[in-house]
C-alpha positions in Angstrom: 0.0 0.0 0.0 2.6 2.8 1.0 4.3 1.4 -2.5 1.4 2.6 -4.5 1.1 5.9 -2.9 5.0 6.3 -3.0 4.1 5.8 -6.8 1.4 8.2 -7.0 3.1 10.7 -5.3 5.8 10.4 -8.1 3.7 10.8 -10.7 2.9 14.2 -9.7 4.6 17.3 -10.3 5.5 20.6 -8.7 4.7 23.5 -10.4 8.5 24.5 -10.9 8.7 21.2 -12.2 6.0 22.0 -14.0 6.8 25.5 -15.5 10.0 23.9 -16.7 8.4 21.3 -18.7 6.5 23.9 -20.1 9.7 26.0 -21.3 11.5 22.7 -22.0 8.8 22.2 -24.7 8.4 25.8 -25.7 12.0 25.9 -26.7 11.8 22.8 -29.0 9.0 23.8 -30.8 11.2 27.1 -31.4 14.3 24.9 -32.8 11.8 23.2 -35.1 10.8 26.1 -36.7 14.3 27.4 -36.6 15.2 24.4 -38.7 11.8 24.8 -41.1 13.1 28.1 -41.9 16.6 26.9 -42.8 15.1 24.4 -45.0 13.1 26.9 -46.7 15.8 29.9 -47.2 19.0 27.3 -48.0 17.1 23.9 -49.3 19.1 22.2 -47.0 18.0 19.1 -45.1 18.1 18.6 -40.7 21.8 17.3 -40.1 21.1 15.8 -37.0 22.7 12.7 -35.4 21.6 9.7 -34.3 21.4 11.2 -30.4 19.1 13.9 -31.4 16.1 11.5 -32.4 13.6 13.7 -30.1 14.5 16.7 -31.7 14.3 15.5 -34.7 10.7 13.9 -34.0 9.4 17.4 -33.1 10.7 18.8 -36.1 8.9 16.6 -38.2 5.6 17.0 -35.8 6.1 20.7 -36.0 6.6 20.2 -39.8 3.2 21.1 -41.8 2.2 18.4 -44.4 3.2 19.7 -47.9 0.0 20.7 -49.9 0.8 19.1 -53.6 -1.5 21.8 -54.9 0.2 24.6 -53.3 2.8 26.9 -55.4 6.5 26.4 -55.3 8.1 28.5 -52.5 11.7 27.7 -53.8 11.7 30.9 -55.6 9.6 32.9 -53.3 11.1 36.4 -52.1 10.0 36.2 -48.9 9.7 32.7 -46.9 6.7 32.9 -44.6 6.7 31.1 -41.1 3.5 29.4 -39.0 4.5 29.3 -35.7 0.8 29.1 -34.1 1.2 26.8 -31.2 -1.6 24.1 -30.3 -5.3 25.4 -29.7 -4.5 23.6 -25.7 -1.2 25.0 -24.9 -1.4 28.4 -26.5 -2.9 30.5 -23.5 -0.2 29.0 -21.1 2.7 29.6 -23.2 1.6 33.6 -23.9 1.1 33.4 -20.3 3.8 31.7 -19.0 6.8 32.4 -21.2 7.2 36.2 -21.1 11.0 35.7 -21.8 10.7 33.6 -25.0 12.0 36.0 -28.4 9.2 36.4 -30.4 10.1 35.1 -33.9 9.4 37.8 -36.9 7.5 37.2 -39.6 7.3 38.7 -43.0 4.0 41.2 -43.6 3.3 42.4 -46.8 2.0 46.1 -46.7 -0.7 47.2 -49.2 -0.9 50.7 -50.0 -3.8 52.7 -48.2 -5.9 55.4 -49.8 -5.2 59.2 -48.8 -7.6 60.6 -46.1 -10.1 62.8 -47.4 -9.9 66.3 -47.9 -11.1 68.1 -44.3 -12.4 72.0 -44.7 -10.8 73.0 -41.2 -11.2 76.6 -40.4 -8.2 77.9 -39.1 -7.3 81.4 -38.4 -7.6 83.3 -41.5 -4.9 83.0 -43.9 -4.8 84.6 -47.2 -2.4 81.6 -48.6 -3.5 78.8 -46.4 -6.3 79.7 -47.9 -6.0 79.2 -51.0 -4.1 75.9 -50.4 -7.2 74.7 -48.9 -9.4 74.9 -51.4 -6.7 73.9 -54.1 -6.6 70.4 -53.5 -4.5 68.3 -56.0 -5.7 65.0 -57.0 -3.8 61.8 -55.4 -0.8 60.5 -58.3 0.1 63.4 -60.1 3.1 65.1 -59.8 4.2 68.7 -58.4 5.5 70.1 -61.7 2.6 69.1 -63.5 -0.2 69.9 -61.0 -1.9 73.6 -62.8 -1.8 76.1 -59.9 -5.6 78.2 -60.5 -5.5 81.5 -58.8 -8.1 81.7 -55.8 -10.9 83.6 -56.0 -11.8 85.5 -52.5 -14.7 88.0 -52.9 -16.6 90.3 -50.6 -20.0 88.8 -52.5 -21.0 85.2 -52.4 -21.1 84.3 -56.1 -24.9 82.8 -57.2 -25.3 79.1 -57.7 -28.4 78.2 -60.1 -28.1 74.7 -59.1 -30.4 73.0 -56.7 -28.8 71.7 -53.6 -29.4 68.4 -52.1 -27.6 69.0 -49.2 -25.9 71.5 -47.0 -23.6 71.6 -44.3 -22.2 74.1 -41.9 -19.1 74.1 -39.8 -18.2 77.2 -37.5 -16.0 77.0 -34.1 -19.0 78.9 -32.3 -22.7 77.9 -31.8 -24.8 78.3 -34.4 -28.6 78.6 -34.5 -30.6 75.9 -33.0 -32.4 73.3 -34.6 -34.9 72.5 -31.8 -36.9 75.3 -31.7 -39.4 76.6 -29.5 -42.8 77.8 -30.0 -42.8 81.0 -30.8 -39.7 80.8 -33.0 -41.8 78.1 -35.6 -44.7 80.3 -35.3 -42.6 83.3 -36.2 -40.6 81.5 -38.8 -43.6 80.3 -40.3 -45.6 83.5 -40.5 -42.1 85.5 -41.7 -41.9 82.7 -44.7 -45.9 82.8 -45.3 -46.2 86.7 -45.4 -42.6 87.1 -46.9 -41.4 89.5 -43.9 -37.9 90.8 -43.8 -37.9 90.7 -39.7 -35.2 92.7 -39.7 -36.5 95.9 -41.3 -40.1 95.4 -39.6 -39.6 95.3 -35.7 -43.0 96.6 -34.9 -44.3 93.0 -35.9 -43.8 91.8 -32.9 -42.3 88.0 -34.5 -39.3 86.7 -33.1 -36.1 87.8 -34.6 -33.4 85.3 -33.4 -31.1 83.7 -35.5 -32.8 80.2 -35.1 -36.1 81.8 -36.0 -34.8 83.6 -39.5 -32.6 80.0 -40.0 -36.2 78.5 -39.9 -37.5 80.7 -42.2 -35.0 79.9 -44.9 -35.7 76.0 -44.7 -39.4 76.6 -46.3 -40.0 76.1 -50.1 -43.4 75.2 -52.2 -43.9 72.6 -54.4 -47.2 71.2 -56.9 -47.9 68.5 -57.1 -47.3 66.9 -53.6 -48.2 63.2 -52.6 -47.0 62.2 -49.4 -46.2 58.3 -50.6 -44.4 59.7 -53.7 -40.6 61.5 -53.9 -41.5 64.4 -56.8 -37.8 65.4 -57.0 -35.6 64.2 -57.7 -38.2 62.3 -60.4 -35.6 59.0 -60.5 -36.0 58.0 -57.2 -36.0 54.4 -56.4 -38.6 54.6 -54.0 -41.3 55.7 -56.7 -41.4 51.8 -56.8 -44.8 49.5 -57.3 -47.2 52.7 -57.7 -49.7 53.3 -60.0 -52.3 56.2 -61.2 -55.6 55.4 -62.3 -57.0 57.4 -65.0 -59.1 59.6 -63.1 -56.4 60.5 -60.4 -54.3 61.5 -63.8 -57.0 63.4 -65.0 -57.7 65.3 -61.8 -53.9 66.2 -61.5 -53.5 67.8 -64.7 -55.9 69.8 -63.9 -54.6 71.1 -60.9 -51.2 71.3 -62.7 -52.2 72.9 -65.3 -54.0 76.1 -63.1 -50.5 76.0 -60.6 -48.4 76.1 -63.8 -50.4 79.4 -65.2 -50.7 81.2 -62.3 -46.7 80.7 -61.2 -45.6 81.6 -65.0 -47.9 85.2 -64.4 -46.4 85.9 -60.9 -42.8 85.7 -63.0 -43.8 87.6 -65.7 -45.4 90.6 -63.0 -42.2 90.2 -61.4 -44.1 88.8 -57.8 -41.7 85.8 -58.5 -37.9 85.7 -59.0 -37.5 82.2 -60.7 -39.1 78.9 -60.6 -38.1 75.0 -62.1 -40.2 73.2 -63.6 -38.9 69.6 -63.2 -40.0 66.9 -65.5 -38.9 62.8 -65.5 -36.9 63.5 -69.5 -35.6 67.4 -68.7 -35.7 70.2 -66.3 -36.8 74.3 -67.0 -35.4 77.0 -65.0 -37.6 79.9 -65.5 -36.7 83.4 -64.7 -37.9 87.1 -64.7 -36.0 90.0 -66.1 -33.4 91.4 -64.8 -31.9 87.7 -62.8 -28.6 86.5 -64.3 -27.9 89.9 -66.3 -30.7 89.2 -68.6 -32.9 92.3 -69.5 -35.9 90.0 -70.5 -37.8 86.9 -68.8 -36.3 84.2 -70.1 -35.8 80.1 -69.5 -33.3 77.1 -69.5 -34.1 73.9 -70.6 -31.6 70.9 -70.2 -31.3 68.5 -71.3 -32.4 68.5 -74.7 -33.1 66.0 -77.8 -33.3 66.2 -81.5 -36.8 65.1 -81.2 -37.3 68.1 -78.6 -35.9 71.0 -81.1 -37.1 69.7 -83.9 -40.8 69.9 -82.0 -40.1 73.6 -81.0 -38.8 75.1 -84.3 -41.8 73.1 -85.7 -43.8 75.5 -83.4 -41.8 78.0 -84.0 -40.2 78.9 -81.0 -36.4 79.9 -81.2 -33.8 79.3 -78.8 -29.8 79.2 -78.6 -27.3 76.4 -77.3 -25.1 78.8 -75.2 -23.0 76.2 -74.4 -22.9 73.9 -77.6 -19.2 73.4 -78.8 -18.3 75.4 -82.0 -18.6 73.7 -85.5 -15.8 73.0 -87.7 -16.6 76.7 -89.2 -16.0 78.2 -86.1 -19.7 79.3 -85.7 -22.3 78.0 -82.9 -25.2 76.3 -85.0 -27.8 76.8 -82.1 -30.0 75.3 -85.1 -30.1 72.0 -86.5 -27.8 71.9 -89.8 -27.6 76.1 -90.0 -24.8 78.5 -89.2 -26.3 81.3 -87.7 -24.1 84.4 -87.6 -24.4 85.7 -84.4 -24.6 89.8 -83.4 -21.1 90.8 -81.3 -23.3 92.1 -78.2 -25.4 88.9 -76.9 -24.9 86.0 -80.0 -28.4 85.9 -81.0 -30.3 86.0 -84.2 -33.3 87.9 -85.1 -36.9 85.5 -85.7 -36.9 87.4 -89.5 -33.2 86.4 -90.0 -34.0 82.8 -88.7 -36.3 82.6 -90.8 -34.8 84.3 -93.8 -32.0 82.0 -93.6 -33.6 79.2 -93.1 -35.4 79.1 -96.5 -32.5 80.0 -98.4 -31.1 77.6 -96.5 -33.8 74.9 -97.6 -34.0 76.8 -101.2 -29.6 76.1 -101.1 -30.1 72.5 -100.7 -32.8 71.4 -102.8 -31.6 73.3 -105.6 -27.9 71.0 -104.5 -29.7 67.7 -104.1 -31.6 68.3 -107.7 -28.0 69.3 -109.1 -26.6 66.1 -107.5 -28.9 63.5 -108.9 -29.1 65.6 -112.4 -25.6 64.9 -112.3 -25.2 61.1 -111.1 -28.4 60.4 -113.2 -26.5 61.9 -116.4 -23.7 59.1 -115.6 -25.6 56.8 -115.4 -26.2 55.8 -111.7 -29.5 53.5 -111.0 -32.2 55.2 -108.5 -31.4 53.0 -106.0 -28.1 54.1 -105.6 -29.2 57.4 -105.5 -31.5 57.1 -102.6 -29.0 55.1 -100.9 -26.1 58.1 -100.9 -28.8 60.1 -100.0 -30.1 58.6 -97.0 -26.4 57.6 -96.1 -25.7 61.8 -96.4 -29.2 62.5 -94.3 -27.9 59.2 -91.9 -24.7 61.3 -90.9 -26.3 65.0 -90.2 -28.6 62.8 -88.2 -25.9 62.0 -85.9 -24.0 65.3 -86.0 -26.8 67.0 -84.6 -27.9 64.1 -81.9 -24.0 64.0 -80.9 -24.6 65.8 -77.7 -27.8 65.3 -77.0 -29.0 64.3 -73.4 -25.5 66.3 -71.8 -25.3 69.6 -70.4 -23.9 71.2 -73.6 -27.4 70.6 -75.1 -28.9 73.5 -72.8 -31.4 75.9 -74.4 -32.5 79.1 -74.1 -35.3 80.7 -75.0 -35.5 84.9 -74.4 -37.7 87.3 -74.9 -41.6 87.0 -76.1 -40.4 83.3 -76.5 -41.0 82.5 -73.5 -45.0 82.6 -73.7 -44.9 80.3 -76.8 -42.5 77.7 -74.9 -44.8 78.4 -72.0 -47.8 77.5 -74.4 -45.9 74.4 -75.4 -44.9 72.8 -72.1 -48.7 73.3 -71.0 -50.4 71.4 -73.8 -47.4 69.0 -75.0 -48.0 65.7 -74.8 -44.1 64.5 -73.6 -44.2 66.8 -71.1 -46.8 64.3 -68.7 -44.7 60.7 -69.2 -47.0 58.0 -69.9 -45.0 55.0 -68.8 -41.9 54.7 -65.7 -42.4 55.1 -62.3 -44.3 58.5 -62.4 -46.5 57.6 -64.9 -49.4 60.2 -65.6 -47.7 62.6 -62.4 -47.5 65.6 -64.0 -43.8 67.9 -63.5 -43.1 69.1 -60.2 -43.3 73.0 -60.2 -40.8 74.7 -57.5 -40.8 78.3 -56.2 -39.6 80.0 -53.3 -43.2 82.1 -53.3 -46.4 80.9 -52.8 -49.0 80.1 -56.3 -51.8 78.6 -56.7 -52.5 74.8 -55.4 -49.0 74.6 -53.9 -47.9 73.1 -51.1 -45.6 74.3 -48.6 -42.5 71.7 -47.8 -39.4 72.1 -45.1 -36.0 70.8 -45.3 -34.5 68.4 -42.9 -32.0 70.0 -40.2 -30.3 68.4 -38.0 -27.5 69.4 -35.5 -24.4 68.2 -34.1 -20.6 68.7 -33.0 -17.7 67.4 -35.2 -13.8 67.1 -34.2 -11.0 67.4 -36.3 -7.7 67.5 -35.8 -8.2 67.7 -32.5 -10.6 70.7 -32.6 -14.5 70.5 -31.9 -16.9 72.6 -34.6 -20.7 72.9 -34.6 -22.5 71.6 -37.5 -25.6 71.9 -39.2 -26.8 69.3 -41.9 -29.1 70.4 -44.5 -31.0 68.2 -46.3 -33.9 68.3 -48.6 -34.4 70.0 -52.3 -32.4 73.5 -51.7 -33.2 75.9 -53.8 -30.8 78.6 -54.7 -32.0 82.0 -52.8 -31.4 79.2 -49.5 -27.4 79.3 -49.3 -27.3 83.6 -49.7 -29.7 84.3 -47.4 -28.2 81.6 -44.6 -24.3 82.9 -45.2 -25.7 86.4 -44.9 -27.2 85.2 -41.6 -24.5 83.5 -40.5 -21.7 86.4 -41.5 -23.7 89.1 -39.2 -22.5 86.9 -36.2 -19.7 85.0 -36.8 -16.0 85.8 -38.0 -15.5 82.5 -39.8 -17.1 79.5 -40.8 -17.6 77.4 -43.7 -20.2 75.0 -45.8 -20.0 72.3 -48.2 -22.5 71.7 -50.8 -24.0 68.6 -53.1 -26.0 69.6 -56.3 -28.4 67.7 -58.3 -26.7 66.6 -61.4 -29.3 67.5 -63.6 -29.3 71.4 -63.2 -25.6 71.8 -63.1 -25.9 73.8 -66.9 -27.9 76.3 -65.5 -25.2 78.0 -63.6 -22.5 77.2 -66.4 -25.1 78.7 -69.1 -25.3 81.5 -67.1 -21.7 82.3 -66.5 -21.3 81.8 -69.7 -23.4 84.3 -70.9 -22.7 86.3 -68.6 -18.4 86.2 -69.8 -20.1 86.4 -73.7 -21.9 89.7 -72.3 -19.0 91.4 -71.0 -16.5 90.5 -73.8 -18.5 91.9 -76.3 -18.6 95.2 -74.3 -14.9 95.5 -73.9 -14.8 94.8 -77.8 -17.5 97.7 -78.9 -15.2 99.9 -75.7 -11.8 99.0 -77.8 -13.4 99.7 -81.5 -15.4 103.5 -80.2 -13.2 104.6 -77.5 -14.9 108.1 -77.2 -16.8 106.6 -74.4 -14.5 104.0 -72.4 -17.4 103.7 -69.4 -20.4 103.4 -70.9 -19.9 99.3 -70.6 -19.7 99.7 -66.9 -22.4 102.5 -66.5 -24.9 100.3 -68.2 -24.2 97.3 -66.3 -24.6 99.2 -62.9 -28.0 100.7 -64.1 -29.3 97.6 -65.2 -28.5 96.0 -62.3 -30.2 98.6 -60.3 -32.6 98.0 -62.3 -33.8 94.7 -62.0 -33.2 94.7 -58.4 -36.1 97.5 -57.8 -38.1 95.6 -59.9 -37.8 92.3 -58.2 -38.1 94.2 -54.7 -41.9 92.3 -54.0 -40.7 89.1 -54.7 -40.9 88.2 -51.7 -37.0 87.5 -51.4 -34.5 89.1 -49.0 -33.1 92.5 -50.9 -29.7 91.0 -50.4 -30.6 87.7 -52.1 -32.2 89.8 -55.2 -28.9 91.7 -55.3 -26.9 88.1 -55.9 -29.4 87.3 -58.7 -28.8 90.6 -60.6 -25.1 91.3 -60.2 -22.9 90.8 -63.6 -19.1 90.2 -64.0 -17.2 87.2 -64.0 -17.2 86.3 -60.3 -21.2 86.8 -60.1 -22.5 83.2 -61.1 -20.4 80.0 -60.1 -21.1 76.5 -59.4 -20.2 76.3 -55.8 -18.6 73.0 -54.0 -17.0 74.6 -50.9 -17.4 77.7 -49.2 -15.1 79.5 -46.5 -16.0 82.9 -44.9 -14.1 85.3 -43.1 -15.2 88.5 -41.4 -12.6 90.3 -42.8 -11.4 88.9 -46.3 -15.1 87.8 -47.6 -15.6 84.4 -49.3 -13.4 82.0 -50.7 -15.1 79.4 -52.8 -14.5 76.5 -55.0 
């Protein structure tokens, strides 16, 4: 009996005895990976003697079965090493052997992407500033990066875009979200009534910042349904609905009295602009004096063959501001005609048009009757005939579909124009789309101003507090369909208050050529001034006089639009910095705005 427990008691180990063990075993697993990565980097084999037969036993153990599918590693670069110890003994010998080297392994680094480009508002710097908003793209060199001179202006330049969202950054509070009472009451009857609170304090509405901030985030719209998203008119979620034929027929009517009554306000100048957004193209309308145009005009974009063909059919003119010269060096803003255009704004006359266009016609049937006399008289068959000729009418087909559906396809029609293209949108058949998703919905019509039938929609705020590098701003997030009198009136708002802060913008893809048609014009304009100013040079200021009167001008006109007077002032100032397409905005009290 006292053999057996003598035996027991042998069996059983002291934990020195047993931590040794441990390290014993530890320390060969480490010599047979030592000799695994020998075999790898030399292609040598173990040279062990006949003594060693345990360590060579744990080499082999230790040694991972070769994978015959597996590539060669003879002529890998870099030998690779799997020293994971058994699931059982892997905690204890972490826990256990502090003092064991740790054996280094090979990692292969993949390149990371650059961080993104953070608008930090820093103290003002003319330079840093610039470099800030000059932000070279990841992979091109220094020497062939183009340095673009920054633009810093008192104004904020005039984006004809519409927004989809907004967002503010400033060191300091900015106005609250979560209002009170009185401040949505106030804010509401100020939007409703179109009150300036700050030039009427006898109102008695609230005048705080979050209350005029709540003021700006109202907009009207026709048609509205609740289960439907009206704009943007591709939205996925327009899904699975359909119109019967008498909810079609009901909404056309409606549209149809919203549409007339918001195209008079324009024209009476008791609205400043409005879009009319349909599912194939959107219309930016616009009274005189907005965007340096003396007449109510509109943009259309974008546009087909099928489209202009329709409206010269009706006889409606328009120009392609921004169509890409011909091979002549002339802008054909009509289908297969070179129109030559007057050195002040680059129109044509509706008597030339039409003048040129039937000598035009006259031009080429009297060539196409030439060309067959001709290929008849050598004896060509009929067939062949027809066949050059439709090949010929084939490729003017394409030239003049070539840009169709992009922004360069922009029209513009100016001027007593604009009722006929009025007349056409209201009783065209392609403006109501019969099949997609908003099938039989007739366009959405937005304003800043109450018309007839519309309803009145708000944009979604929401605040919070960001930190970057290691500095905490307050942030508003705008979100919603932003129209552009929104982003003037809110800086303007904003820059009474604070000494810096900034805003970053997303537009709608779709009414990007209004602001380049418009800047474009708007550089047309002014060249042509400075060319009359360089051929009569009696009068060098007469350019500048005019600009300044008209601008005067159209801003008393449009004072009952019910807009801010500072926001009608963006829409009627001219020059080159007046109309931009805005991505990034910085402010400071005393430099103005830098913008990109």
């Amino acid at each position: 009996m006292a053999t057996k427990e003598g035996s027991q008691a042998q069996n059983w180990k002291r934990p020195d005895e047993l931590m040794r063990l441990q390290r014993l075993k530890q320390k060969k697993k480490q010599l047979a990976a030592r000799f695994n990565c020998n075999n790898n980097n030399n292609n040598a084999k173990y040279t062990v003697t006949e003594t060693d037969k345990a360590t060579l036993l744990e080499a082999k153990m230790a040694q991972k079965r070769k994978n015959p599918f597996a590539k060669s590693t003879e002529t890998s670069k870099k030998a690779k090493t799997d020293l994971k110890p058994d699931l059982e003994d892997s905690l204890m010998d972490f826990i256990r052997s502090p003092a064991v080297p740790k054996v280094e392994a090979f990692i292969k680094e993949t390149p990371t992407r650059p961080p993104p480009a953070k608008l930090v508002l820093q103290p003002f710097d003319a330079s840093s500033f610039a470099k800030l908003l000059q932000q070279p793209t990841a992979g091109v060199e220094d020497d062939d990066t183009e340095v673009v001179e920054q633009n810093i202006t008192k104004h904020l330049p005039m984006d004809w875009s519409i927004k989809t969202r907004v967002r503010f950054f400033c060191r300091s509070e900015l106005p609250a979200t979560q209002l009170k009472t009185s401040q949505i009451a106030s804010g509401l009857t100020s939007f409703v009534r179109c009150l300036d609170t700050q030039k009427e304090d006898e109102n008695g509405l609230d005048i705080s910042p979050a209350t005029r901030f709540n003021q700006a985030t109202y907009y009207w719209q026709h048609p509205h349904i609740p289960w439907m998203t009206l704009f943007p008119r591709n939205s996925r979620d327009n899904t699975g609905i359909t119109i019967g034929e008498r909810e079609r027929k009901a909404l056309a009517e409606d549209w149809d009295y919203s549409f007339r009554g918001l195209f008079q306000l324009l024209r009476a100048r008791q609205c400043a602009y409005f879009y009319l957004c349909a599912n194939g193209f959107t219309v930016l309308f616009r009274a005189a004096g907005t965007g340096g145009r003396a007449e109510i005009h509109a943009f259309m974009t974008p546009s087909t063959r099928g489209m202009r063909q329709a409206l010269r059919q009706e006889g409606i003119e328009y120009s392609m501001p921004l169509k890409k010269d011909g091979p002549g060096g002339l802008n054909k803003s009509l289908e297969g005609e070179d129109n030559s255009t007057s050195p002040t704004n680059g129109f044509t006359t509706k008597s030339e048009v039409i003048n040129d266009a039937k000598e035009s016609d006259g031009d080429e049937d009297d060539d196409e009757e030439e060309g067959d006399d001709w290929l008849q008289s050598l004896g060509v068959d009929e067939k062949e005939i027809r066949k050059i000729q439709t090949a010929h009418h084939r490729k003017l087909k394409v030239q003049e579909m070539a840009e169709d559906f992009s922004d360069n396809s922009l029209l513009l029609i100016e001027g007593v124009e604009c009722q006929g293209f009025f007349s056409f949108l209201l009783n065209a058949k392609s403006t109501i789309s019969s099949v997609g998703r908003l099938a039989g919905v007739p366009p959405t019509l937005l304003s800043p101003v109450a018309f007839p039938k519309a309803t009145m929609q708000h944009l979604t705020t929401r605040s919070s507090k960001v930190r970057m590098d290691g500095v905490d701003y307050c942030s508003i997030e705008v979100k919603g369909t932003i129209l552009p009198s929104f982003l003037p009136y809110v800086c303007q708002l904003l820059g009474e208050t604070k000494d810096t802060f900034s805003a970053t913008l997303a537009s709608s893809m779709n009414t990007l050529a209004f602001s380049k048609a418009t800047h474009k014009l708007l550089m047309d304009d002014s060249a042509g001034q400075n060319q009359n100013i360089e051929i009569g040079k009696t009068e060098p200021n007469n350019g500048g006089e005019d600009n300044a009167a008209g601008q005067v001008f159209g801003k008393e006109n449009l004072s009952d639009c019910g807009l801010q007077a500072y926001v009608v002032e963006n829409m009627c100032r001219t020059g080159s910095q007046a109309v931009t397409l805005l991505e990034r905005v910085c402010y400071d009290k005393e430099y103005g705005y830098a913008w990109s």
